[in-house]
DRENDO-1510 file (C-alpha; in Angstrom, 1 decimal, always signed):
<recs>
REC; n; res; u; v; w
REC; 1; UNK; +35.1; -76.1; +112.5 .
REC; 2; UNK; +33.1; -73.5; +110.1 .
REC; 3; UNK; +35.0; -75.9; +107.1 .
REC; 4; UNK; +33.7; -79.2; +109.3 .
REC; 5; UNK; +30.1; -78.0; +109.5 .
REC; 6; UNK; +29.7; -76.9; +106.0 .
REC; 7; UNK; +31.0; -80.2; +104.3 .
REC; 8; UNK; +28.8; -82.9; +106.7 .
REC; 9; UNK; +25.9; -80.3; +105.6 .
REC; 10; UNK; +27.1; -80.7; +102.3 .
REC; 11; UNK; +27.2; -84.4; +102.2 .
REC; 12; UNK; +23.3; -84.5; +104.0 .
REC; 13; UNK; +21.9; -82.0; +101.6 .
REC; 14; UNK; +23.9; -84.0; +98.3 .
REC; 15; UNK; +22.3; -87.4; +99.6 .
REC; 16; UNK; +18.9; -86.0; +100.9 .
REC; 17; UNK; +18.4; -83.8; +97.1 .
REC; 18; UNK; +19.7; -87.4; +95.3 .
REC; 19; UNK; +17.4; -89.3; +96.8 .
REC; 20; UNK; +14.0; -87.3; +97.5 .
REC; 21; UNK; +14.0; -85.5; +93.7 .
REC; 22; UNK; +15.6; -88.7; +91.8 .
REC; 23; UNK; +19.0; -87.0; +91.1 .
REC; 24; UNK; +20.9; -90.0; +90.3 .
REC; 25; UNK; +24.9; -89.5; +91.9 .
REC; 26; UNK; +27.6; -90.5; +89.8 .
REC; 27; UNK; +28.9; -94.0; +90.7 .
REC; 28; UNK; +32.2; -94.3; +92.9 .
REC; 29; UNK; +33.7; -96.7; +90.4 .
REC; 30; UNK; +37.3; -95.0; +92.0 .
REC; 31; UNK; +37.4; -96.5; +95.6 .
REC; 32; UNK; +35.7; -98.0; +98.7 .
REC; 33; UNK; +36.6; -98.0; +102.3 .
REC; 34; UNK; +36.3; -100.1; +105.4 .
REC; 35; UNK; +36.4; -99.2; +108.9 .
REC; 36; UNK; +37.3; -101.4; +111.4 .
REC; 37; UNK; +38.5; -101.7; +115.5 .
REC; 38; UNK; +41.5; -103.7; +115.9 .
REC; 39; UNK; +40.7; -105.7; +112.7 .
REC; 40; UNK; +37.0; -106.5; +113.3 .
REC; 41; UNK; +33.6; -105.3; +112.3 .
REC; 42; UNK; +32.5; -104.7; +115.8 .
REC; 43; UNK; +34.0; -102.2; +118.5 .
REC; 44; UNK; +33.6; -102.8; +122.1 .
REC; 45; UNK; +33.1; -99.5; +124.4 .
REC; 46; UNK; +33.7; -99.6; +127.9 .
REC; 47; UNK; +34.8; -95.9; +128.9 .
REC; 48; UNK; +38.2; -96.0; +127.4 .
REC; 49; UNK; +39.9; -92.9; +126.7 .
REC; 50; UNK; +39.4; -93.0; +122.8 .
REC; 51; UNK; +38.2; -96.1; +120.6 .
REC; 52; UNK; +41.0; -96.8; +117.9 .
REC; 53; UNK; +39.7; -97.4; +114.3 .
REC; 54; UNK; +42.0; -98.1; +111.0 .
REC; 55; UNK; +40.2; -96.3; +107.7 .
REC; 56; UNK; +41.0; -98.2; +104.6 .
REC; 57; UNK; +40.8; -96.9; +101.5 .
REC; 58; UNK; +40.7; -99.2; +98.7 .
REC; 59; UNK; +41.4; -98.5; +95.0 .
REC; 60; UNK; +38.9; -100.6; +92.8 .
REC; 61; UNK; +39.1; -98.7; +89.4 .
REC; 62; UNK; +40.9; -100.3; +86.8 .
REC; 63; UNK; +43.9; -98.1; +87.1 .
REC; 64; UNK; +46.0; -96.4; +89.2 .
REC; 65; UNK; +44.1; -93.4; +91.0 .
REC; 66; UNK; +46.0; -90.2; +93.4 .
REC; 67; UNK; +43.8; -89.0; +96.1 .
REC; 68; UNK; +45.3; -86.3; +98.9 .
REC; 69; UNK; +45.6; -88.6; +101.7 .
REC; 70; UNK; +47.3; -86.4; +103.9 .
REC; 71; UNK; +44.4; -83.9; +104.1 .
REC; 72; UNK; +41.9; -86.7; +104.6 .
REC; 73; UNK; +44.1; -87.9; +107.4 .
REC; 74; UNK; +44.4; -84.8; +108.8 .
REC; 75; UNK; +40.8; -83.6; +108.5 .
REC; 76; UNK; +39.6; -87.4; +109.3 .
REC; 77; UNK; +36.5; -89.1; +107.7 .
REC; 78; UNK; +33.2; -87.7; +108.4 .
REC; 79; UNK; +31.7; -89.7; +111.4 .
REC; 80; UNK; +28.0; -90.1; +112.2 .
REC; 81; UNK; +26.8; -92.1; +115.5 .
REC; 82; UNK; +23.4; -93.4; +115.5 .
REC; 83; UNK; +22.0; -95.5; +118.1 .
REC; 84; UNK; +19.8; -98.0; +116.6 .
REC; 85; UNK; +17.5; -98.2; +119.7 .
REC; 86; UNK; +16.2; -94.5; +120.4 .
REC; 87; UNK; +17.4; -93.5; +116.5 .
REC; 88; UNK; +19.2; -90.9; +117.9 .
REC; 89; UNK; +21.9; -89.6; +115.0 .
REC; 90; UNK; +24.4; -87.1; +115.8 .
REC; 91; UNK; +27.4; -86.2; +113.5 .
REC; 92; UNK; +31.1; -85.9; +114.8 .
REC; 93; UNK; +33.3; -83.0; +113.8 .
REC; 94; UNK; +35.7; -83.0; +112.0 .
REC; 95; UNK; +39.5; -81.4; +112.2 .
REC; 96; UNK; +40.1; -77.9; +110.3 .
REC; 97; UNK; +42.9; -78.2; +108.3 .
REC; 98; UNK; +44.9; -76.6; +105.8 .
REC; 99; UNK; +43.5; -76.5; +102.3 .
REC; 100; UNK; +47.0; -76.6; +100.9 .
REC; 101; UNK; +47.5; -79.9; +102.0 .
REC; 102; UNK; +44.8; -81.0; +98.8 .
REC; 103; UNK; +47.5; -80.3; +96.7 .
REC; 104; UNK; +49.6; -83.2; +98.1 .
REC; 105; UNK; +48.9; -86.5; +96.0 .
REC; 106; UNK; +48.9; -89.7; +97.2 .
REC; 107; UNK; +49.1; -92.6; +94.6 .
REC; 108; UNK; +47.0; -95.6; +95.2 .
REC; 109; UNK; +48.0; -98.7; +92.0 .
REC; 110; UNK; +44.8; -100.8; +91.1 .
REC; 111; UNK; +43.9; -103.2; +93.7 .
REC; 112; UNK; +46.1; -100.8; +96.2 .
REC; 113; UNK; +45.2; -99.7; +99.6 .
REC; 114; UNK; +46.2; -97.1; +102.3 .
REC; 115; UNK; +45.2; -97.0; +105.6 .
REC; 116; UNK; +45.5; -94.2; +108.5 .
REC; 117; UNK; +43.8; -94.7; +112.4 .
REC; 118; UNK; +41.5; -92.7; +113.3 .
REC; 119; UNK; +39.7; -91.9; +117.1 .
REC; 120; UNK; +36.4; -92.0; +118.4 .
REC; 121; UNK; +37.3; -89.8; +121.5 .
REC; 122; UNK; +35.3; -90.8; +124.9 .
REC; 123; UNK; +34.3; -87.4; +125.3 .
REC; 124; UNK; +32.2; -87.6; +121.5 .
REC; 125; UNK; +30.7; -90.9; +122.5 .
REC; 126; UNK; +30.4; -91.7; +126.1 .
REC; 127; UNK; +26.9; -90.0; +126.6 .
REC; 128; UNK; +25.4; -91.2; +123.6 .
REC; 129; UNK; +26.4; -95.0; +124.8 .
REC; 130; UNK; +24.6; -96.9; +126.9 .
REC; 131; UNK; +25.5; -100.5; +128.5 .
REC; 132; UNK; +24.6; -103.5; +126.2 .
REC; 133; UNK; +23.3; -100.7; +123.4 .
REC; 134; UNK; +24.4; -101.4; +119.5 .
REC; 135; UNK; +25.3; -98.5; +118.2 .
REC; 136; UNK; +26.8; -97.8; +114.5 .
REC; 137; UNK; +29.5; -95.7; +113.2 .
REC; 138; UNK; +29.1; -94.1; +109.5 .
REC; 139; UNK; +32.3; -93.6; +108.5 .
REC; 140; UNK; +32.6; -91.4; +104.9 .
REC; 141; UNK; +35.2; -90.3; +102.8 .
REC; 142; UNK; +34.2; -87.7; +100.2 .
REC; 143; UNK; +37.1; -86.1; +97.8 .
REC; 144; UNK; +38.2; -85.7; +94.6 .
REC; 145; UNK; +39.8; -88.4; +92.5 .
REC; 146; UNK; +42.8; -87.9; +90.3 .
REC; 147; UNK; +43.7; -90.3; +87.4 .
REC; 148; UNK; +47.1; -91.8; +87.0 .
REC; 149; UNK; +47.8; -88.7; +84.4 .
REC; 150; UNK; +47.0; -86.5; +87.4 .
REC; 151; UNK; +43.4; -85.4; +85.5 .
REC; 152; UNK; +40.5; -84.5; +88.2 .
REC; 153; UNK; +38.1; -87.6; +87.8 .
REC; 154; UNK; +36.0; -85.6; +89.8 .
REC; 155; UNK; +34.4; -86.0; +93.4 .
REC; 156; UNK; +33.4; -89.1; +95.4 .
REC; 157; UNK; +32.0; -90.2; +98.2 .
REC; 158; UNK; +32.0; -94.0; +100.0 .
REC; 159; UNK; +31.3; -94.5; +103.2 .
REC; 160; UNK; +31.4; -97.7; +105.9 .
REC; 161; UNK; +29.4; -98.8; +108.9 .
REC; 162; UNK; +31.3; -100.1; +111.9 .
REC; 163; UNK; +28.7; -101.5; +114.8 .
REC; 164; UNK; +29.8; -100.1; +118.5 .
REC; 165; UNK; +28.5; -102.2; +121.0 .
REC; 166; UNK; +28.8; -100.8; +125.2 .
REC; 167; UNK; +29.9; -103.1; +127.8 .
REC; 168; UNK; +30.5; -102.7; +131.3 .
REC; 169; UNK; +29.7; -99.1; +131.6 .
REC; 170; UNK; +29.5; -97.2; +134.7 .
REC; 171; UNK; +26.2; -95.8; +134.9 .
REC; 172; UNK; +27.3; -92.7; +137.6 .
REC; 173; UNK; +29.8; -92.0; +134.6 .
REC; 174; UNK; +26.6; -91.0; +132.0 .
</recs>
């Protein structure tokens, strides 16, 4: 949790210092990623157990690229709800995981995706949700990139938005 806490601080403070004192972050020219529900932009939440999500993470350099997947899909993408009508924000944590598991390359060829699933659990989202509210799901992968030699490229982050829209929500339940 202690490892959780310190990297979504570590992303905020990274994007808030790029953007408020004109640091300019190096370009993710390595990968991209989508997040999507069932193959759509657009999740539907009415109180079940856990929303299911597929993370894709696409290689767009002009080469082949190694990332360690296994510790991403261990330790999940960093999630951050916001509900667009009360602007509300509140980050999701995260699973601690070993840091040994870095060490374990996955190799992605040019053009090449992977994809894991990923949960939104009811009990993370059900009182932020309310019936008919659009919500939106940052999803962010931040790692280091390895060239196809195995040379640290350095560290990247891209993230995704995926919109979460309640629907026939018991009120009682909130």
């Amino acid at each position: 949790m202690q490892y959780n806490l310190m990297l979504v601080l570590l992303i905020f403070f990274v994007s808030l210092t790029a953007s408020s004192k004109g640091v300019k972050m190096i370009e993710n020219d390595y990968f991209t990623i989508s997040a999507k529900c069932e193959g759509v932009q657009e999740c539907i939440y009415n109180n079940e157990r856990e929303i299911p999500i597929v993370v894709t993470i696409k290689n767009i350099s002009s080469g082949g690229v190694y990332i360690p997947l296994n510790f991403i899909k261990k330790s999940g993408p960093g999630v951050e709800l916001t509900d667009l009508h009360t602007k509300k924000s509140m980050p999701l944590r995260s699973n601690l995981v070993s840091w040994d598991l870095k060490k374990e390359m996955t190799y992605i060829p040019e053009n090449g995706r992977v994809s894991f699933k990923w949960s939104i659990l009811d009990a993370e989202i059900s009182s932020f949700i309310i019936d008919s509210s659009i919500d939106i799901a940052v999803f962010s992968i931040l790692t280091n990139v390895y060239d196809s030699q195995k040379n640290d490229a350095g560290q990247f982050i891209a993230s995704s938005k995926l919109i979460i829209i309640g629907r026939n929500l018991d009120e009682d339940k909130h």
